[in-house]
C-alpha positions as CSV (number, residue, x, y, z in Angstrom):
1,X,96.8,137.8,66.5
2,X,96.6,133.9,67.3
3,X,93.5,132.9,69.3
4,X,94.3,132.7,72.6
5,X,93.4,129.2,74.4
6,X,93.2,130.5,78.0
7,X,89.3,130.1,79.5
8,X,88.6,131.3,82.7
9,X,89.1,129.0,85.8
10,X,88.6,129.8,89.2
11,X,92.3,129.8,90.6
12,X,93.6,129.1,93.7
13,X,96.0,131.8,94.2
14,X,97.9,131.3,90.7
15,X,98.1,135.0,88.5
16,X,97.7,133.1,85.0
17,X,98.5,134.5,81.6
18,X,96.9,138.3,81.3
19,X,96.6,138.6,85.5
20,X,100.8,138.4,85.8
21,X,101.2,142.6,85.3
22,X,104.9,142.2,86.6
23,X,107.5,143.9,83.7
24,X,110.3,141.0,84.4
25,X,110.0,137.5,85.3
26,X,112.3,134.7,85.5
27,X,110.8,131.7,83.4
28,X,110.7,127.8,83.1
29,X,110.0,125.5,80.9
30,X,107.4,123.0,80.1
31,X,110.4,120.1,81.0
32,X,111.7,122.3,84.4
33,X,114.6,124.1,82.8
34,X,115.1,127.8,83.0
35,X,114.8,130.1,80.0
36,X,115.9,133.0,81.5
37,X,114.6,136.3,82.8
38,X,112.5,137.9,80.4
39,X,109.8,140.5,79.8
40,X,105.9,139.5,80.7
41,X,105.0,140.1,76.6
42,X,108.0,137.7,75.2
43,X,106.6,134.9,77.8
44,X,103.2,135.1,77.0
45,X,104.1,134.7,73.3
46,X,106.4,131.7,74.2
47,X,103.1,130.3,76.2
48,X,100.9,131.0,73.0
49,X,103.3,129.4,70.5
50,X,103.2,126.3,72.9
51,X,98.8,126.4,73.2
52,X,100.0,126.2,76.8
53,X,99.6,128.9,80.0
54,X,101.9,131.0,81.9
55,X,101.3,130.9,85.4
56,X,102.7,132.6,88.2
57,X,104.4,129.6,90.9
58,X,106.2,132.3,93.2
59,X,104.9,135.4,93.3
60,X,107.9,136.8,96.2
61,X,110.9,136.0,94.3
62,X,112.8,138.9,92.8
63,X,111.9,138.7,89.8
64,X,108.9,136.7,90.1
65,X,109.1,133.0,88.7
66,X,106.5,132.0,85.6
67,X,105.9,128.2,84.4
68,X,104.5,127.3,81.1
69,X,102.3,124.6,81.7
70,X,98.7,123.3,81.2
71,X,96.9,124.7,84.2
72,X,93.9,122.9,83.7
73,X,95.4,119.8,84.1
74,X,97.9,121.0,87.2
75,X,94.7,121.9,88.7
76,X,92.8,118.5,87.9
77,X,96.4,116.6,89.5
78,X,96.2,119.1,92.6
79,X,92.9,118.2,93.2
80,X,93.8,114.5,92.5
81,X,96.7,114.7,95.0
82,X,94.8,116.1,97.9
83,X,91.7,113.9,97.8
84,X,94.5,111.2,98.3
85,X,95.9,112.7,101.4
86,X,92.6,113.2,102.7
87,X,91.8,110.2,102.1
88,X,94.8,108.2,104.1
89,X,94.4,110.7,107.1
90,X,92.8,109.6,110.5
91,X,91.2,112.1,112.6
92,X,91.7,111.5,116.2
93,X,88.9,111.4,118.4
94,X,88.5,111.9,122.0
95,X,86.6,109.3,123.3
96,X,85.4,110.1,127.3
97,X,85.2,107.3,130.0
98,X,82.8,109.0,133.1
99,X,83.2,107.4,136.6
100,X,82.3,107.9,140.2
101,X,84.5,107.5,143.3
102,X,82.4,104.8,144.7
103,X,82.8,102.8,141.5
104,X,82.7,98.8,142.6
105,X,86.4,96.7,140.8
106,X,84.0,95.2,138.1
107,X,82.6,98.3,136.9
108,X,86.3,99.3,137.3
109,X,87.1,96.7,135.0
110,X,84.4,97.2,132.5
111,X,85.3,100.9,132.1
112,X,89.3,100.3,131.4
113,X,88.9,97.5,129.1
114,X,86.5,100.7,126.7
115,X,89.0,102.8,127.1
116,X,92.1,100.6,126.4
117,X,90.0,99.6,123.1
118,X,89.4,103.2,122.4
119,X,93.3,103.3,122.9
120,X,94.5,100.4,121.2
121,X,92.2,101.8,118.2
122,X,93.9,105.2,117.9
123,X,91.8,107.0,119.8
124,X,92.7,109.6,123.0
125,X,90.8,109.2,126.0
126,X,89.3,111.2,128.3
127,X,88.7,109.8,132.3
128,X,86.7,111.6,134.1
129,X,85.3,111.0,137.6
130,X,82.3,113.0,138.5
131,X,81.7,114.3,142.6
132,X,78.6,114.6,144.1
133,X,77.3,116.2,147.1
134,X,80.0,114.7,150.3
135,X,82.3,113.7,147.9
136,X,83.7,117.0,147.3
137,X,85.4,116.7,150.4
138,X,87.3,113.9,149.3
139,X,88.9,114.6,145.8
140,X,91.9,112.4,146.7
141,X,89.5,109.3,146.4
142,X,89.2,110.5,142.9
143,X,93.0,111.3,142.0
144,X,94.2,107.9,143.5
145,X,91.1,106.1,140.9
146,X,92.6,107.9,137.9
147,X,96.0,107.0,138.8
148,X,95.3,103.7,139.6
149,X,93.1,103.9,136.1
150,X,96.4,105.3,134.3
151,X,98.5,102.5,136.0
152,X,96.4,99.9,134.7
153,X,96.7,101.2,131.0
154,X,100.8,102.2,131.1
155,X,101.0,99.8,128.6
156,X,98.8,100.8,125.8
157,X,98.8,104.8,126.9
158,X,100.7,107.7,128.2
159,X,99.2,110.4,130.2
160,X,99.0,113.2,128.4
161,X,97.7,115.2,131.2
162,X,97.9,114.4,134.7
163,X,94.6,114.5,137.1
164,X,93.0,118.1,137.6
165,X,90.2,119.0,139.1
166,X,87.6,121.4,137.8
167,X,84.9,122.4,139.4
168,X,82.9,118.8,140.3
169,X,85.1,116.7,137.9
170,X,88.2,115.5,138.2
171,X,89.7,114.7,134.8
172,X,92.9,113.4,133.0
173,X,94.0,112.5,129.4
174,X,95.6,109.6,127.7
175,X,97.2,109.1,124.3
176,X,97.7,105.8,122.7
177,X,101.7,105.0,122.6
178,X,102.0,103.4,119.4
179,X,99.4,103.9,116.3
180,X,97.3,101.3,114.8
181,X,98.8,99.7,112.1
182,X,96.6,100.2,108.9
């Protein structure tokens, strides 16, 4: 019997040559083209005559489908493929902008221009107005700032969920409209 080239590698779901125990499966080529439905046995001596593996791409097909192919190196391009779409995806953060209802215009000021950074930046935002003491007994104060707040940024942001109060904060959420540009 010919030496068989198959070493073991940690798979990611893949049955690979000796692993398939299926009596029929329907098999492709190393170039994408069908070569029939066959028996398990006749494939793997197809695979061996090649130096190549057999490997198992969908398991719930009736009969299963087999691929000849270098699995090594369809691992080694997997891998490749999803570093690369890690690496182009953003995570979005929440970033959180804390007021009071007493808050003077400037501070006002200060606090929307963060959070339409934050915004214009990719980021979702989180305004939040914190009561104290008396000013539990006037929540609407708080509701009209984080309108007014959400007014202010209608340009750069939608509300994503409108002002609710829970237990001594008030809060409400904003996504940017349009993604940054990378």
């Amino acid at each position: 019997m010919q030496q068989w080239r198959c070493f073991r590698i940690s798979n990611l779901g893949h049955q690979i040559n000796e692993d398939i125990r299926d009596k029929e499966i329907r098999l492709i080529g190393t170039d994408g083209q069908q070569l029939g439905i066959m028996s398990v046995r006749a494939a793997m001596e197809i695979a061996i005559e090649k130096n190549l593996d057999l490997v198992k791409i969908s398991p719930n097909a009736n009969p299963p489908v087999c691929k000849i192919m270098d699995y090594g190196k369809f691992r080694f391009e997997q891998a490749k493929r999803d570093k690369e779409a890690k690496k182009n995806q953003r995570i979005v953060e929440v970033k959180e902008v804390r007021m009071s209802p007493g808050i003077d215009i400037n501070d006002f000021n200060v606090k929307l221009k963060m959070a339409q950074k934050f915004l214009t930046e990719g980021d979702r935002v989180k305004v939040a107005v914190r009561f104290r003491g008396r000013e539990m007994a006037h929540t609407n104060i708080g509701e009209q700032l984080l309108l007014r707040f959400a007014e202010q940024c209608k340009e750069v942001a939608a509300v994503d969920k409108n002002p609710k109060l829970d237990g001594r904060h008030m809060t409400m959420f904003l996504s940017p409209k349009a993604a940054k540009p990378q």
